[in-house]
C-alpha positions as CSV (number, residue, x, y, z in Angstrom):
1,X,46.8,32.9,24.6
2,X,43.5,30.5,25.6
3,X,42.1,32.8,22.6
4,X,44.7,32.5,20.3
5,X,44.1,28.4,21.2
6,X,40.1,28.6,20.8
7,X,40.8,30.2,16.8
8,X,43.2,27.8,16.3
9,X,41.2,24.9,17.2
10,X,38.4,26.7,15.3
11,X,40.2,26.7,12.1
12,X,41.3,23.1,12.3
13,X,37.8,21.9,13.0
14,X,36.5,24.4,9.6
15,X,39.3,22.3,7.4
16,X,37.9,18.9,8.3
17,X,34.3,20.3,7.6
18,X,35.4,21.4,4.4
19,X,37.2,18.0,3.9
20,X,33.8,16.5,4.1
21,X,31.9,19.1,1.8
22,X,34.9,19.0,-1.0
23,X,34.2,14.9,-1.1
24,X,30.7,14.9,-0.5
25,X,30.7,17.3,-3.5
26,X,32.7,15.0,-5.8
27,X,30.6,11.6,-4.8
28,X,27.3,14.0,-5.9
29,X,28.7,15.0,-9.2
30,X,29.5,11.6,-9.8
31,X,26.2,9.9,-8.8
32,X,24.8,12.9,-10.8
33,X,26.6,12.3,-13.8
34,X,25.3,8.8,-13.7
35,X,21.1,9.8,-13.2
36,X,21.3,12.2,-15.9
37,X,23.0,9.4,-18.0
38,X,19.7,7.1,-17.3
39,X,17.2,9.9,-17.8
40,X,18.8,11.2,-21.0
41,X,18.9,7.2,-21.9
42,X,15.3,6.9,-20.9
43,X,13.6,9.7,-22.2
44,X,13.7,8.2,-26.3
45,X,12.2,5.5,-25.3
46,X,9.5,7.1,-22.9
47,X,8.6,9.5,-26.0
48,X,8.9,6.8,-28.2
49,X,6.4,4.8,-26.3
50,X,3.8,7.5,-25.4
51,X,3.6,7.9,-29.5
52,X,3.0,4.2,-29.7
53,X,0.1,4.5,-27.4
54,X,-1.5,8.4,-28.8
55,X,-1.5,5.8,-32.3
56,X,-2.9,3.3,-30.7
57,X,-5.6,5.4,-28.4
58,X,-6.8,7.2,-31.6
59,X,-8.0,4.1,-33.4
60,X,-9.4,2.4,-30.1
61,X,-12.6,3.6,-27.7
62,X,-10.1,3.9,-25.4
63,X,-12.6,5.3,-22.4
64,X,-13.7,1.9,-22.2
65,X,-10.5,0.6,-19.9
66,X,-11.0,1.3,-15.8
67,X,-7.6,3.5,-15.8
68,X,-9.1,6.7,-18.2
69,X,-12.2,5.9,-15.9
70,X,-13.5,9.5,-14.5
71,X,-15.4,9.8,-11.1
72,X,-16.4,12.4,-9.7
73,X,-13.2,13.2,-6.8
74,X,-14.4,12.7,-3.5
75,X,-11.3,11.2,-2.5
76,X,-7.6,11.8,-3.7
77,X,-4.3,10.0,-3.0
78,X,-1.1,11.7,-3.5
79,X,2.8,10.1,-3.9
80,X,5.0,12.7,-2.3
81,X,8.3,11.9,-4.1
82,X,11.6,12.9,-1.9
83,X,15.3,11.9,-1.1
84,X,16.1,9.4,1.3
85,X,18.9,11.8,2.6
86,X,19.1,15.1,3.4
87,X,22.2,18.3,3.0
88,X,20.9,18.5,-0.4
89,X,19.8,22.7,0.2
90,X,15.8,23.0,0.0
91,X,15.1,20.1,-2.3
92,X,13.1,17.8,0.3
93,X,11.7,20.7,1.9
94,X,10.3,22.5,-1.5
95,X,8.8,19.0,-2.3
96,X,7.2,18.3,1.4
97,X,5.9,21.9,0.9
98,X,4.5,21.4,-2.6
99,X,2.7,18.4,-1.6
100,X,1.4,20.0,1.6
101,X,0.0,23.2,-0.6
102,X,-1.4,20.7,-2.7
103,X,-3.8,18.9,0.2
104,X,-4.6,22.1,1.6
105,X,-6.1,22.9,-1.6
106,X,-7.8,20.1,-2.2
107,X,-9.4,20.2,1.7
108,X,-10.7,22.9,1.1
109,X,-12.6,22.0,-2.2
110,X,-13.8,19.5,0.3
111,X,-12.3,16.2,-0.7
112,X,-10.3,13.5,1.1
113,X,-6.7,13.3,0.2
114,X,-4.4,10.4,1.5
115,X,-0.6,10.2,1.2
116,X,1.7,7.9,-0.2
117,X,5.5,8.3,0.8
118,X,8.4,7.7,-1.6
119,X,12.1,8.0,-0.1
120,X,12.9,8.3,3.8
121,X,12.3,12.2,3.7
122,X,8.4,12.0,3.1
123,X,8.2,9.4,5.1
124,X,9.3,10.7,8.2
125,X,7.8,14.1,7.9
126,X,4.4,12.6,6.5
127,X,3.8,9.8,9.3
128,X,4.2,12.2,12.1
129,X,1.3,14.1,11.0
130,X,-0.8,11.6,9.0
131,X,-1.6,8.2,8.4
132,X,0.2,6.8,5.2
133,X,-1.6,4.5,3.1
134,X,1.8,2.8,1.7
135,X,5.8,3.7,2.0
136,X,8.6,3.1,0.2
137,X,11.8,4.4,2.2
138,X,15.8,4.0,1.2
139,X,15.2,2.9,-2.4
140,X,17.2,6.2,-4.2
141,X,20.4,5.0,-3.1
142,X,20.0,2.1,-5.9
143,X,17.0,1.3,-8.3
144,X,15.6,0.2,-11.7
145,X,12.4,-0.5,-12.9
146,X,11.2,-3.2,-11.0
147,X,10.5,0.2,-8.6
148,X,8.2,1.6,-10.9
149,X,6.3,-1.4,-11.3
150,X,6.3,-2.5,-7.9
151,X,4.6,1.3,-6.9
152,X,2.0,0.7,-10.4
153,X,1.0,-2.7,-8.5
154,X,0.0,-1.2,-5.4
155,X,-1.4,2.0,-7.0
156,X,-3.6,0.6,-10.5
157,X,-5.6,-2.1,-8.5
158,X,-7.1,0.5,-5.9
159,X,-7.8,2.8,-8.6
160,X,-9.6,0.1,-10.6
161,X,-11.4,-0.9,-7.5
162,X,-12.3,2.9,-6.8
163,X,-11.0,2.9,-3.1
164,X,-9.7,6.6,-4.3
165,X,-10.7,8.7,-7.2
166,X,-7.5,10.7,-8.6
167,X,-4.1,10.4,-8.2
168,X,-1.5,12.7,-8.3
169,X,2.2,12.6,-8.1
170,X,4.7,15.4,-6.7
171,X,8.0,15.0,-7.6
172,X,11.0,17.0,-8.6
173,X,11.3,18.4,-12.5
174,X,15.0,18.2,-13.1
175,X,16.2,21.1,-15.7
176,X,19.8,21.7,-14.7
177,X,22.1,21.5,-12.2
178,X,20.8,24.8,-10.3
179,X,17.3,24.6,-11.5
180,X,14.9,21.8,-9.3
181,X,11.6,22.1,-9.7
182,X,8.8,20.6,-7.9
183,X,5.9,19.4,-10.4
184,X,2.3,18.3,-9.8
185,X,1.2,15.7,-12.1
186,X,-2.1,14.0,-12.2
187,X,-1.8,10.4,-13.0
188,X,-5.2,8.5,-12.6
189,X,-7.5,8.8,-14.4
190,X,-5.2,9.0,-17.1
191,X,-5.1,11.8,-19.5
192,X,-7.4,10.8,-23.1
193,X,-4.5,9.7,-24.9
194,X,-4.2,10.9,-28.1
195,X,-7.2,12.3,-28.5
196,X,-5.8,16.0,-28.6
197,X,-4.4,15.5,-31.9
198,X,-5.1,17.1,-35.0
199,X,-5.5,14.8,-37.6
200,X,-8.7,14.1,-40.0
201,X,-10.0,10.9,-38.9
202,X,-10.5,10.0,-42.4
203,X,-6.4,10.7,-43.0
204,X,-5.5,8.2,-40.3
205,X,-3.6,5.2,-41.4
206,X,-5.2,2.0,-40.3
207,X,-2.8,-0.5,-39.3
208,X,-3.6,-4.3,-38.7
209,X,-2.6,-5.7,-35.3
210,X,-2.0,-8.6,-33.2
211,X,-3.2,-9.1,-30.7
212,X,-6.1,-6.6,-31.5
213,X,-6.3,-2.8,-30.5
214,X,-8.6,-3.6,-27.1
215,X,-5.7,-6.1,-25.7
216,X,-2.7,-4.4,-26.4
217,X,-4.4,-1.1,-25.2
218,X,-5.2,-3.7,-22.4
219,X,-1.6,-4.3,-22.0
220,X,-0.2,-0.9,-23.0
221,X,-1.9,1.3,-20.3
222,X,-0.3,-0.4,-17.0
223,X,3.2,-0.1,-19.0
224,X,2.4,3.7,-19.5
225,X,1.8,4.1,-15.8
226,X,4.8,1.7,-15.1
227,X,7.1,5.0,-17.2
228,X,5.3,7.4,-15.8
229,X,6.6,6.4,-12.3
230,X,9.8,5.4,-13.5
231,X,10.6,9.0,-15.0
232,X,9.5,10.8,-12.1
233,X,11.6,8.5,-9.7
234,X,14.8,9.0,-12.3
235,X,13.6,12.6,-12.3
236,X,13.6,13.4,-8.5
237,X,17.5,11.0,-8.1
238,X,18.7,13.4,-10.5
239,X,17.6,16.2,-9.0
240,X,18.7,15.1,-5.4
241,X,22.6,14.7,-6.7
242,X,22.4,17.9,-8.5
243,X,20.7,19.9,-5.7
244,X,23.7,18.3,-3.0
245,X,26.4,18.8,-5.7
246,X,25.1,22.6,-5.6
247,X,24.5,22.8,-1.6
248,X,28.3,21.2,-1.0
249,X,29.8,23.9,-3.2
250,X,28.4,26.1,-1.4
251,X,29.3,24.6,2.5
252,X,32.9,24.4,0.6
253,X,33.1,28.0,-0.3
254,X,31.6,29.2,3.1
255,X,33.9,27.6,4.8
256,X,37.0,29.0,3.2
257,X,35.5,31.9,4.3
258,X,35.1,31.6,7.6
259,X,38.9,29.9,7.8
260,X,40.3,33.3,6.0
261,X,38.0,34.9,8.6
262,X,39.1,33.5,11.3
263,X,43.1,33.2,10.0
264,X,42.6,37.2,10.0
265,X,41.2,37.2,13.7
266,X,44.1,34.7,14.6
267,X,46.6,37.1,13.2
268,X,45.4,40.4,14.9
269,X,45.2,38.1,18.5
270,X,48.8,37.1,17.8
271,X,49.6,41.0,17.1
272,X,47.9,42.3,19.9
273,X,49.9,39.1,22.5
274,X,53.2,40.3,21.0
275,X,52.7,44.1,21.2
276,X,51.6,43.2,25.5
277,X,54.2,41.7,25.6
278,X,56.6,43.8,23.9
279,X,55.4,46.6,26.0
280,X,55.6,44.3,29.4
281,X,59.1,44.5,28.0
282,X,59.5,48.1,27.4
283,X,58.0,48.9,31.1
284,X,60.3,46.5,33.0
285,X,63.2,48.2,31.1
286,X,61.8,51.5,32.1
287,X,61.6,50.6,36.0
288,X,64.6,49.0,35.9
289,X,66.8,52.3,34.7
290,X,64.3,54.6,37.0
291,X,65.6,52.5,39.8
């Protein structure tokens, strides 16, 4: 019977795990319904605004401003981009991994790469085996773009004073629900905007604006940064939700088979008590007519 006791209480204990897993799977389906709502939102206006600045790079010497600035890369920071909480399957690890491949590469081309963390998950791993040069830890939970700018401010100015030479940005590609990604992106110096265009430069339309094209490029080119970090942040969220959406349904299912698992087990223990003691029964009755 303490058996029979021990799969009972083991079957109790899956049901409240499963509990946990069916809610934790609803709250990520909700909060995932909501990022993909704000990326779909965002990405018009992020295309929008990247056409803007190609038509605006195009008429402009745009390798003039310190961001499209190229140096030769001696040394290289890196934004790791993870979750802030983990039973989300492999997403943080695939990311830590990414961005670890990543600096072994670049060590070995013989350049210095520093880290900068963004969500608890990078953090933690990253300070235990480096020194970070900034943080940014619990901010998935609830953001907008004051986040992306507040990263651009600490990133552009040390760029521009060329305390590092490149920057690059891991963070997670969201295609669907099952599919995350991790993608490598390089973010400073900035791509030559525009300038992969076909068009005759004799077809281009002029246009006439104010301010002039040097200041608003002036202006633009923090901005582009500024949606640059703000996709990859609404990105990697919806990617988290979707990636603990998946790994709860699968907890949930796993456990309902290890409760018809161990049901099975509970039934043949309760079988094999009542045929002992059945043939407890039949002996006694034997001895009892033999005597």
């Amino acid at each position: 019977m303490a058996a029979l006791k021990d799969i009972k209480r083991k079957i109790v204990a899956v049901q409240k795990t499963k509990q946990i897993t069916r809610a934790m799977n609803m709250v990520a389906a909700s909060k995932l319904k909501a990022a993909q709502t704000r990326l779909e939102n965002f990405r018009p206006y992020a295309i929008r605004f990247m056409e803007v600045l190609s038509s605006l790079a195009l008429r402009v010497d745009a390798e003039n401003h310190p961001l499209l600035a190229v140096r030769e890369p001696k040394k290289i920071r890196v934004i790791c981009m993870t979750a802030d909480r983990g039973l989300c399957g492999g997403f943080n690890t695939n990311l830590i991994k990414a961005t670890e491949r990543f600096t072994r590469d670049k060590n070995k081309e013989g350049k210095e790469v520093e880290l900068i963390a963004v969500g608890r998950k990078a953090r933690d791993y990253f300070r235990k085996k480096t020194r970070l040069v900034k943080d940014w830890a619990d901010v998935f939970g609830k953001f907008d773009f004051t986040l992306a700018v507040n990263i651009s401010n600490e990133i552009i100015p040390a760029f521009i004073k060329a305390e590092y030479d490149e920057l690059y940005v891991v963070y997670n590609e969201f295609v669907h629900i099952a599919i995350q990604r991790p993608a490598v992106i390089r973010l400073f110096p900035l791509p030559p905007i525009g300038k992969d265009e076909d068009v005759d430069p004799v077809r281009r339309i002029e246009y006439i604006y104010e301010p002039s094209d040097e200041i608003l490029l002036e202006k633009l080119l923090p901005m582009y940064v500024h949606v640059l970090v703000f996709r990859a942040l609404l990105e990697t969220s919806a990617g988290e939700n979707g990636a603990r959406m998946v790994a709860m349904d699968n907890a949930t299912k796993n456990c309902e088979e290890m409760i018809q698992s161990l049901t099975l087990k509970m039934n043949k223990a309760r079988q094999a008590a009542i045929t002992a003691e059945l043939m407890d029964i039949v002996g006694g009755t034997e001895a009892l007519a033999k005597s």
